[in-house]
C-alpha positions as CSV (number, residue, x, y, z in Angstrom):
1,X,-43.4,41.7,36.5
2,X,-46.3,40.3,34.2
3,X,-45.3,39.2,30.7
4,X,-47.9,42.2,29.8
5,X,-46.3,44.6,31.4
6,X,-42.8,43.7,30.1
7,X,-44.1,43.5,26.7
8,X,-45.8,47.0,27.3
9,X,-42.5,48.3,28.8
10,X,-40.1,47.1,25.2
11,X,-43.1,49.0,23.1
12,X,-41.6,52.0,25.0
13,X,-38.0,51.3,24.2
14,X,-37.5,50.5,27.6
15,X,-33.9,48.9,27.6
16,X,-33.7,46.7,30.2
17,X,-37.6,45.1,30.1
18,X,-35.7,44.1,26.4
19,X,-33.0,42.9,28.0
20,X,-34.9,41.0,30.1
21,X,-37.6,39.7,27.6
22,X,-34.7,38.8,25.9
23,X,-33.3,36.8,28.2
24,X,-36.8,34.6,29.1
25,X,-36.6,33.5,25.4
26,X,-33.1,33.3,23.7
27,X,-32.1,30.1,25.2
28,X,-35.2,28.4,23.6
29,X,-34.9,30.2,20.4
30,X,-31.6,29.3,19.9
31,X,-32.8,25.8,19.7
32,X,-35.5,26.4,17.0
33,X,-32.5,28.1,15.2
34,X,-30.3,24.9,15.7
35,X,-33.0,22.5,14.0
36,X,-32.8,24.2,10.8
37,X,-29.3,25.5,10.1
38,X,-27.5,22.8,12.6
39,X,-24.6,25.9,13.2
40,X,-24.0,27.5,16.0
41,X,-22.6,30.9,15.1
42,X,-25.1,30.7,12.4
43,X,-28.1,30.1,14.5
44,X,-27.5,33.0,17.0
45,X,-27.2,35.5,14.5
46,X,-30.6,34.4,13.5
47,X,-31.8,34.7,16.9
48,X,-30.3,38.0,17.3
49,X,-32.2,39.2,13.8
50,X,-35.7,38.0,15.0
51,X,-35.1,40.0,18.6
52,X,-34.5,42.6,17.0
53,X,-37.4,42.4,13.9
54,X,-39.6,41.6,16.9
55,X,-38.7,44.8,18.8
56,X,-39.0,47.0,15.7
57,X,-42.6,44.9,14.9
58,X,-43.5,44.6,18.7
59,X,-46.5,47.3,18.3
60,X,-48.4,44.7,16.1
61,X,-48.2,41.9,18.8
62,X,-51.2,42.0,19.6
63,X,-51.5,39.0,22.8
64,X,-53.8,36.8,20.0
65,X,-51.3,34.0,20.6
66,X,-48.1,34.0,23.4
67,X,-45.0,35.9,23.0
68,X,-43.4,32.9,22.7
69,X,-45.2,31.2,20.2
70,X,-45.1,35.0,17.9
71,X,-41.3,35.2,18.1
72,X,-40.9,32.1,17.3
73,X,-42.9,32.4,14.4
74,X,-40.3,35.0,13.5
75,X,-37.5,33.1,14.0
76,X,-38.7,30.0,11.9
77,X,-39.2,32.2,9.1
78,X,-35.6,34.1,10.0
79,X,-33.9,30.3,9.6
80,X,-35.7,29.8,6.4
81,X,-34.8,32.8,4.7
82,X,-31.6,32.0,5.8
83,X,-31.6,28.9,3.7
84,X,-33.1,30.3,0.8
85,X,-30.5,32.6,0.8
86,X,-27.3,30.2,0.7
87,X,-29.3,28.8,-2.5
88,X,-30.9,25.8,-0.1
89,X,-34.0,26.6,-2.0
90,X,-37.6,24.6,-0.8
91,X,-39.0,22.8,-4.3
92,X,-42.7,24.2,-5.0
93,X,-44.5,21.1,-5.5
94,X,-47.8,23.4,-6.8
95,X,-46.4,22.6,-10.2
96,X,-46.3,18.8,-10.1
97,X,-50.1,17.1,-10.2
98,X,-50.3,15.7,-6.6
99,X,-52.8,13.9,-4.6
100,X,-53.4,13.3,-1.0
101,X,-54.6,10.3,1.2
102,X,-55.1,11.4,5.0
103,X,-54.0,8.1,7.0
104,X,-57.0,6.9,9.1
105,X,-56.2,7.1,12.4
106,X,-55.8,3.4,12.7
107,X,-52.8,3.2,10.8
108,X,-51.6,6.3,13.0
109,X,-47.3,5.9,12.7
110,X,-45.8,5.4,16.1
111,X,-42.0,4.4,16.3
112,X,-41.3,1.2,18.0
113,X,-39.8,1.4,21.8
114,X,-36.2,0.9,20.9
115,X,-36.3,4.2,18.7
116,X,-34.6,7.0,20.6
117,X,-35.9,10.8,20.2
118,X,-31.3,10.9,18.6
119,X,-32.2,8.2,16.2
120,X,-35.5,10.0,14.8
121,X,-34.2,13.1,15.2
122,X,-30.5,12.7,13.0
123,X,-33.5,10.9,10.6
124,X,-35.1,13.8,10.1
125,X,-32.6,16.0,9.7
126,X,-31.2,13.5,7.1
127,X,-34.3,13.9,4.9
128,X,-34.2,16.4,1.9
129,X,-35.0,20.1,2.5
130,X,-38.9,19.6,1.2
131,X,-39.4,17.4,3.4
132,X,-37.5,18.2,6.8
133,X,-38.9,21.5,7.1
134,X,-42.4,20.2,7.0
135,X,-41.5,17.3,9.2
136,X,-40.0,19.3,11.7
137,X,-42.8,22.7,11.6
138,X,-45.6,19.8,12.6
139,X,-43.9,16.8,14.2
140,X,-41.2,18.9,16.5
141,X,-42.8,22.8,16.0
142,X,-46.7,21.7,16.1
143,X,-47.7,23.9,13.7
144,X,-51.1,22.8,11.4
145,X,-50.4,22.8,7.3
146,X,-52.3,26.0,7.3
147,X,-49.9,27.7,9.3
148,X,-47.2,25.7,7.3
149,X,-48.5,26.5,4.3
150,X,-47.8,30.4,5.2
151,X,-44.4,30.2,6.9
152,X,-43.2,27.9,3.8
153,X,-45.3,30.3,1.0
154,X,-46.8,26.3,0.0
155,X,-50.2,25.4,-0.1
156,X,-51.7,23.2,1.9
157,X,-52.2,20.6,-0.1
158,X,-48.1,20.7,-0.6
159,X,-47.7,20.4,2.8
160,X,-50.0,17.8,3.4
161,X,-48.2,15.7,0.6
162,X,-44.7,16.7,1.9
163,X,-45.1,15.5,5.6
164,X,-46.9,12.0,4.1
165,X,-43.6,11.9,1.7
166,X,-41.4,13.0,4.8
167,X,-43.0,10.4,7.3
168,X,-42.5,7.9,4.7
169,X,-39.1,8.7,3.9
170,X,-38.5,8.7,8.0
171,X,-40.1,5.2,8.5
172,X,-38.1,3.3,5.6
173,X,-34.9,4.8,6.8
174,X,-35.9,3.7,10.4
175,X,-36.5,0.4,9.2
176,X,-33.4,0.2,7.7
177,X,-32.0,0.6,10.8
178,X,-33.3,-1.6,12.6
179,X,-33.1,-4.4,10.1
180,X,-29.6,-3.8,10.0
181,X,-29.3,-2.6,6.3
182,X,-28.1,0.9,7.4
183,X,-25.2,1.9,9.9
């Protein structure tokens, strides 16, 4: 069966074309969920809340981007509300004067060959909230600071200046691991 066809079937309330959408995408949902709240029990509850917002909402998909990407939209924003809510709260930087310098792309940041995807990964995740979450959205997610700037309710000059703060952050604490200064 076409996605189409499975997505027009779960508009009907057809039971098992939910089931089986269901099943095509949990598995890689369930990650997304695991990068932001790190628990398990905690991240399938989230997963099970966006399948079911996106069955209730699934009559305003309207095919302008994948399912895939659309749900997981839904459960990005489903992790971060989750956060919020256990008083993890993202700090608006729209109140603090900022200013941001794009990096020319010759001084583009690429990790030196002994870096493992573990090492940068348990870097990020080590980084404060402001700054992990915009890390991860366009590093890991790919999403543009427009698109940031909506899931996060930031602007995108906040996001901007995040991800430079949070790339920053992630290089001095991969130097310090490879000088030795950090175990």
């Amino acid at each position: 069966m076409f996605q189409i066809e499975l997505i027009e079937k779960c508009k009907q309330n057809h039971r098992p074309s939910q089931l089986k959408l269901y099943e095509q995408y949990c598995d890689a949902m369930l990650i997304v969920a695991k990068r932001f709240v790190k628990d398990v029990m905690e991240a399938e509850d989230i997963v099970q809340e966006a399948f079911i917002k996106a069955f209730m909402k699934l009559d305003q998909y309207k095919a302008e981007v994948t399912f895939g990407a659309w749900l997981k939209r839904i459960v990005i924003n489903k992790s971060i509300d989750v956060l919020k809510s256990k008083k993890q709260r993202l700090i608006d930087l729209e109140d603090v004067h900022m200013s941001v310098v794009d990096e020319p792309m010759e001084s583009a940041w690429m990790v030196e060959d002994h870096v493992t995807v573990v090492t940068v990964k348990e870097a990020i995740a080590s980084l404060p909230d402001k700054y992990r979450y915009v890390v991860m959205l366009y590093l890991i997610e790919g999403y543009d600071h427009q698109e940031i700037s909506e899931i996060l309710n930031i602007s995108e000059v906040a996001s901007r200046t995040q991800l430079s703060r949070g790339k920053a952050k992630l290089k001095d604490q991969l130097k310090e691991q490879r000088y030795g200064t950090r175990s």
